[in-house]
N, C-alpha and C positions, 0 to 999 in steps of 0.2 A: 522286540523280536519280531521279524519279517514270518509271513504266514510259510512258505516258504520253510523258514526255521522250525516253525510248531508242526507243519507237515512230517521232517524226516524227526525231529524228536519222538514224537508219535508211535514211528515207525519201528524206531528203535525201540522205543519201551514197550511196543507187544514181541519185538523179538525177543527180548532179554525177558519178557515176562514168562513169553513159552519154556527159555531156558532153565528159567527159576522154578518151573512149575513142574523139571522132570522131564518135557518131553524131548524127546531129541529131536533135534532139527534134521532132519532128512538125512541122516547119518547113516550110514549103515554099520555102524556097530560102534559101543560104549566100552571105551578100556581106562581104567580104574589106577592110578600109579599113588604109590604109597611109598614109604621111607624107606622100604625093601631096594625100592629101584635107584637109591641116592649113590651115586658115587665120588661128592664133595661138596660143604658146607661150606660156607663164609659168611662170618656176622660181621658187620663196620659197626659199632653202635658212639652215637654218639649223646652228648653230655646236654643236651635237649630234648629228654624224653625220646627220642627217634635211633631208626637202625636200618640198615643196609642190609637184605639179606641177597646172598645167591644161592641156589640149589641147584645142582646140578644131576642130572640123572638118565637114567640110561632106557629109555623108550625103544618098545618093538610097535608100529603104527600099520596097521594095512593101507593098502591104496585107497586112496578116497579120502570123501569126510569123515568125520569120527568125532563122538564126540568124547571129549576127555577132563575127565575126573580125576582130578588132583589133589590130593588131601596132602595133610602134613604140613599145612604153613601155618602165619601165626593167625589167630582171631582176630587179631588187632592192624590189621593191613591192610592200610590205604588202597581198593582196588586199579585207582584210577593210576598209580607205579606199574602194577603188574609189567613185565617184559617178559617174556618168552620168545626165542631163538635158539635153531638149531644148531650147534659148533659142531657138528662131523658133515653139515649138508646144508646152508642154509638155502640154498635154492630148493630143496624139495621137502622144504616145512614150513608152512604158512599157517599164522592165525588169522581164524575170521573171525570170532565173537568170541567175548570172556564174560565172567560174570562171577561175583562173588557170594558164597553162598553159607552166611551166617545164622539160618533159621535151625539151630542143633536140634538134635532130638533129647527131649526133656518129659518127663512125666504133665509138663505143661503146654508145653506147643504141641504132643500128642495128643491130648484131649485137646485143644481150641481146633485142629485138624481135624477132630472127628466130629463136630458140631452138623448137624441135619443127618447123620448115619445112626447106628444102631449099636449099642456097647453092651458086653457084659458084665453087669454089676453081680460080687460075688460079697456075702453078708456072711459070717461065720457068726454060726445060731448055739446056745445050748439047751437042747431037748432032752430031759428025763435024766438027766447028768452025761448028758452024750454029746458030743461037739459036731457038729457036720457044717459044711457050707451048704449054704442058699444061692441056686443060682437067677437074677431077675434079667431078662432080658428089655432094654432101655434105649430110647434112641434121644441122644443129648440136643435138645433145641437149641438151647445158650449157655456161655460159658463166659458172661462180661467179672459179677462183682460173686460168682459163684453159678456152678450148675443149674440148669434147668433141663429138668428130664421129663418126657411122655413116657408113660408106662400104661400100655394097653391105652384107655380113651382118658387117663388119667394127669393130669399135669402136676407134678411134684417138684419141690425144692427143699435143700436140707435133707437129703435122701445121703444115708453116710454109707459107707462100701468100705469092707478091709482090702479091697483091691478090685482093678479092671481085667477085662479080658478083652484085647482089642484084636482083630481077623489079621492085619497087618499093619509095618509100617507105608505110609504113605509114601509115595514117590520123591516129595520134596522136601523131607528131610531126612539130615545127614548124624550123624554117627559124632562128627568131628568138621569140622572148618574146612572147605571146600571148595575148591577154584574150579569153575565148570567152562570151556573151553572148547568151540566148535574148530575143529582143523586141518585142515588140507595137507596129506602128504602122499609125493609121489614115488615113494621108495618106500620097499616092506622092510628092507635090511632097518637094522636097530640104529638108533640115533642117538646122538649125547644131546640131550637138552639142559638149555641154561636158562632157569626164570629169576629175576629180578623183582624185588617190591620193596617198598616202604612200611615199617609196622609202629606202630607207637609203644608203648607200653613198658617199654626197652630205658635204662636210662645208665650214666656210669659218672661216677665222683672222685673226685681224689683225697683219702684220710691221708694225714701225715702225722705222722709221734716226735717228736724235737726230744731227745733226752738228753742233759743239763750231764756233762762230766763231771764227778769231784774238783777237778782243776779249779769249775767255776768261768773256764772262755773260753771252754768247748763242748760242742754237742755231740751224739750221732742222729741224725735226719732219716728216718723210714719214712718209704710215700706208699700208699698202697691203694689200687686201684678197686673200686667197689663198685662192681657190675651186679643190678637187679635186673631181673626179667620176671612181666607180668601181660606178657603178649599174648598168651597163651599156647604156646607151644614150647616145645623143649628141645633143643637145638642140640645135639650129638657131638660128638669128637668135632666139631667147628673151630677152623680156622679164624679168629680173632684181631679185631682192630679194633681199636678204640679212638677215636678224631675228639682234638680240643681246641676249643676254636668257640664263636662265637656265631651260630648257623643263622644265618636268619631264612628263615619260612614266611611262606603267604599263611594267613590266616586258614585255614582248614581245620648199708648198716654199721655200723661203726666196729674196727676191728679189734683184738684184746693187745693192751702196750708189747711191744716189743723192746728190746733193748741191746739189742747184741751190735758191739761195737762193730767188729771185721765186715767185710765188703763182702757182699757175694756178686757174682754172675749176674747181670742185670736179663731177665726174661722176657723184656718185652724191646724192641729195636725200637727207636726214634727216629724221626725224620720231616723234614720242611716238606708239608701238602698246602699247595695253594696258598691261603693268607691263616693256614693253620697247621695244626701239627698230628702227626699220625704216629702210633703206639701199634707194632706190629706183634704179637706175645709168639716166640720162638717156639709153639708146640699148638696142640691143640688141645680143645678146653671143650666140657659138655656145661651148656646152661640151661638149665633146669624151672622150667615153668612156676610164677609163683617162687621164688626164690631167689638170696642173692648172691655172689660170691665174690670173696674177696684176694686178686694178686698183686705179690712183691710189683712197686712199681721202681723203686730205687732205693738204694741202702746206701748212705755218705757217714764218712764216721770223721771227726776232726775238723768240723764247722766253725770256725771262730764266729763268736757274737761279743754283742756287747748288750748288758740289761742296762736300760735307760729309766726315768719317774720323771712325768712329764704333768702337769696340770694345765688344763687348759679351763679359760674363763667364756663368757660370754656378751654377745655385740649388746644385749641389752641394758647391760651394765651401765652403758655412756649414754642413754637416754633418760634417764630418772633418778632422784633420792631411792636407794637401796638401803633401808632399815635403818636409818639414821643412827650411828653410834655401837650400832650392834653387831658382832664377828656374823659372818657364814662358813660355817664349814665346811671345804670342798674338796672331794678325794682327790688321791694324786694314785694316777696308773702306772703300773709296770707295766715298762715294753720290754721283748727282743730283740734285736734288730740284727741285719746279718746280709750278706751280700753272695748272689747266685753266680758266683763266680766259677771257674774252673781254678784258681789259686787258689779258693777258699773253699775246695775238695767237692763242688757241685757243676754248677756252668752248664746248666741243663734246664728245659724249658719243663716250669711245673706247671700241672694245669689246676683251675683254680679249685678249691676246696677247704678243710678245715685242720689246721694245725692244733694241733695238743702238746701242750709243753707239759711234762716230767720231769723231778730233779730227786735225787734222790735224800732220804733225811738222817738222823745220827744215827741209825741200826743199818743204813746201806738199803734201805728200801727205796725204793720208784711213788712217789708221792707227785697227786694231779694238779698242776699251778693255777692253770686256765686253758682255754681255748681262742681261737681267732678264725674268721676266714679271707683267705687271700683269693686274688685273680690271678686269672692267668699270667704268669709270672717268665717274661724271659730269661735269660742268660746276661747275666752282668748289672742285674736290676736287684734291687732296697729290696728286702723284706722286713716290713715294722709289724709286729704281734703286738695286738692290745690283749695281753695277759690277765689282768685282774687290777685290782687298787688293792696299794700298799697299805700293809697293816700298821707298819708301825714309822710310818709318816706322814704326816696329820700336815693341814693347813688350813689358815684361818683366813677370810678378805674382810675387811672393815672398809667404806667406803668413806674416807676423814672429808671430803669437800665437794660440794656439789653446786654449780651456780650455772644457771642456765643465761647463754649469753643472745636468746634468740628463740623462736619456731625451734629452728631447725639446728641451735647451734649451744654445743655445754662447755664448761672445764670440771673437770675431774680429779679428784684424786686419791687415791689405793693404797692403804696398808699391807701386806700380805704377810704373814707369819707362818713359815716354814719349819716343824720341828721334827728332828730324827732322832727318832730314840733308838738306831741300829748300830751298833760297837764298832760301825766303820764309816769313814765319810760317803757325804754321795753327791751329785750335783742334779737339781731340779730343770725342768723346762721349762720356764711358766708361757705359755703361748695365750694372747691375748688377742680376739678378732674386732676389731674398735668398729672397724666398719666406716665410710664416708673419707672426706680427709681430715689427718689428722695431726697436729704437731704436738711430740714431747718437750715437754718446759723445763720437767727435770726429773732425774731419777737415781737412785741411790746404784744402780747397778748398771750395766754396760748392755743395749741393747739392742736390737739386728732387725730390720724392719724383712720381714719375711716375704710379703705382699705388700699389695697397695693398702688393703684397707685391716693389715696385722702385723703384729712384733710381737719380739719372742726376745724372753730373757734368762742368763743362764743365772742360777742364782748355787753356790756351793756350801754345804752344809754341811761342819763336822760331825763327828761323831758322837751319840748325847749331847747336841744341841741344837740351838735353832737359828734361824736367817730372818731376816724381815726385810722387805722389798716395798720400797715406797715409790711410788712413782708421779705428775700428775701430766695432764693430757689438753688440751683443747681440740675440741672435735666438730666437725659443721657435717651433716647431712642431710 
């Protein structure tokens, strides 16, 4: 940094400090706008902890400078976003200086504020069965890991008080979160101002409920959209977006099942923004500080799926004797699987979040299978749910042959024991990632080289009973 640069920074930081400290910069007069003077919200929030706010509000400014106090935004707000412009004038509304002013007024930043002044300590005594207050008059020296008080030519600490009495609040702090804002206008007439900022604290997910028809290969699909605000403010009758997408930045609650088949009114508009996607909600919505709230984000009823039980093994497998002789037990998952089509009653971009599958059981109750979470998901694209592992299909791998033909190089080869103990057939996937290259020598089942360094075998299993999958492998890596 050029001296130069250290100069006007300098420069800058005793002006912003005088700002901070209360005083007005050569203004002639401090006008005060609060959530009275708003006449439109707009939140964007998006799905990376961040939010877009606008405020819009209806300013009366005298001629001149002025300086202006803004309250009503979030706590949590990037000052260096701040924008402010006028939309009825903007040639006769100029900002000169801004500043953010998060030192609130607390039972604790007022005392460190009165530190070298003189406080009321008030002691409530009982004399003779009679209660009265005491009043000591104290002027607080320090206030780091606790009070230090002068009392007359006295120095005390541990001095306890059922309360202060302080003359006033000091000039530089505030009540509530604070945008302080030196500014030039040349029109007394009233203005519609628009500010702009960045706040963090903001964040928005997407739940989905999949509930399982009796049919058994159909769903209905609820998405619902679950906005938390923890910015500190609370945002009123606000017009609402919601952006799904992947933001990238410089460095600087789950809802009760639903199940209702019928379609409603979808409440929130869709639409392609830039390299992401924008959720406009057809009304307005108050979000409330510290809390989160959760809306309809789409209702599809009549989703065909298919449940699939897939086993997948692993690349280590083909490096080493694996328990000579001995079964491993290894679950087999249930998936979902289902296609975002518009034929297959959806064809809508979901953003990414967590799917809970429901099915219901022999009394017609809604019963919890598992959970998944998906990515953002387009229109005409897989959705596979890793649901849970199947209870009652069990698999065993035995490792029959293992010869190491090298460093780097083995033959293999694999028992697998498949048993279903479910009253109906089903077909396995056994997906196997070998890893390096690899040639199959031979195998009892028919099987699909997936990737370079994985195959995948369908392996079908009646009903009470079981399959065994033998396979062997020569492997170099």
């Amino acid at each position: 940094m050029t001296g130069f640069d250290n100069t006007v920074r300098m420069a800058g930081a005793i002006v912003l400090a005088a700002l901070f400290n209360g005083a007005p910069l050569r203004s002639q007069s401090v006008v005060t706008s609060t959530g009275k003077d708003r006449r439109n919200l707009e939140v964007t929030v998006y799905n990376s902890n961040l939010a877009l706010v606008r405020d819009v509000r209806r300013l009366r400014l005298p001629v001149g400078t002025t300086e202006l106090r803004f309250e009503g935004l979030a706590a949590q707000v990037n000052p260096a976003t701040v924008h402010m412009v006028s939309l009825s004038d903007p040639s006769a509304f100029r900002v000169l200086q801004q500043g953010y002013r998060y030192d609130l007024l607390t039972p604790e930043t007022l005392l460190k504020k009165y530190v070298g002044k003189q406080v009321t300590l008030v002691r409530r005594m009982t004399v003779n069965g009679s209660t009265k207050d005491v009043r000591v008059q104290a002027t607080l020296l320090a206030d780091n890991s606790g009070p230090v008080w002068q009392v007359g030519t006295q120095i005390v600490t541990g001095l306890t008080a059922d309360h202060y009495i302080f003359p006033r609040i000091p000039g530089n702090l505030y009540a509530r979160p604070t945008l302080l804002c030196l500014v030039s206008s040349h029109d007394a007439s009233p203005q519609t101002v628009e500010t702009t900022y960045l706040t963090s604290g903001m964040n928005w997910k997407a739940d989905y409920i999949f509930a399982i028809a009796t049919n058994g290969a159909t769903g209905a699909l609820n998405g619902w959209a679950d906005i938390s605000n923890d910015s500190g403010a609370t945002f009123t009758a606000a017009r609402l977006q919601l952006v799904a997408g992947e933001v990238h930045r410089a460095v600087m609650r789950t809802p009760m099942p639903q199940f209702a088949m019928a379609k409603v009114a979808p409440q929130f508009e869709q639409q392609p923004f830039s390299e992401y996607h924008l959720y406009t909600l057809q009304r307005r919505a108050t979000l409330i500080n510290h809390s989160s709230l959760q809306i309809g984000l789409l209702d599809s009823a009549n989703v065909r799926f298919v449940k699939t039980f897939e086993l997948n093994g692993q690349s280590y497998y083909y490096r080493a004797p694996l328990q000579p002789g001995a079964p491993m037990n290894e679950p087999v998952e249930m998936h979902i699987r289902f296609k975002n089509s518009r034929a297959n009653s959806l064809g809508i971009p979901m953003p990414a979040g967590t799917i809970r599958v429901y099915e219901n059981d022999s009394q017609g109750r809604p019963e919890f299978l598992g959970e998944d979470q998906i990515r953002h998901t387009p229109k005409d694209e897989m959705l596979d749910l890793d649901v849970g592992n199947a209870f009652d299909v069990v698999a065993t791998r035995r490792q029959t042959a293992y010869q190491s033909l090298g460093p780097t190089s083995s033959e293999v080869a694999f028992e697998i024991t498949i048993r279903n103990h479910k009253p109906q057939p089903l077909t396995v996937e056994v997906n196997e990632p070998i890893g390096g290259e690899w040639t199959m020598l031979e195998s009892n089942f028919k099987y699909q080289k997936t990737s370079a360094f994985s195959v995948r075998f369908e392996v079908p299993v009646a009903a009470n009973a079981q399959s065994i999958l033998t396979y062997r492998v020569r492997v170099h890596w």
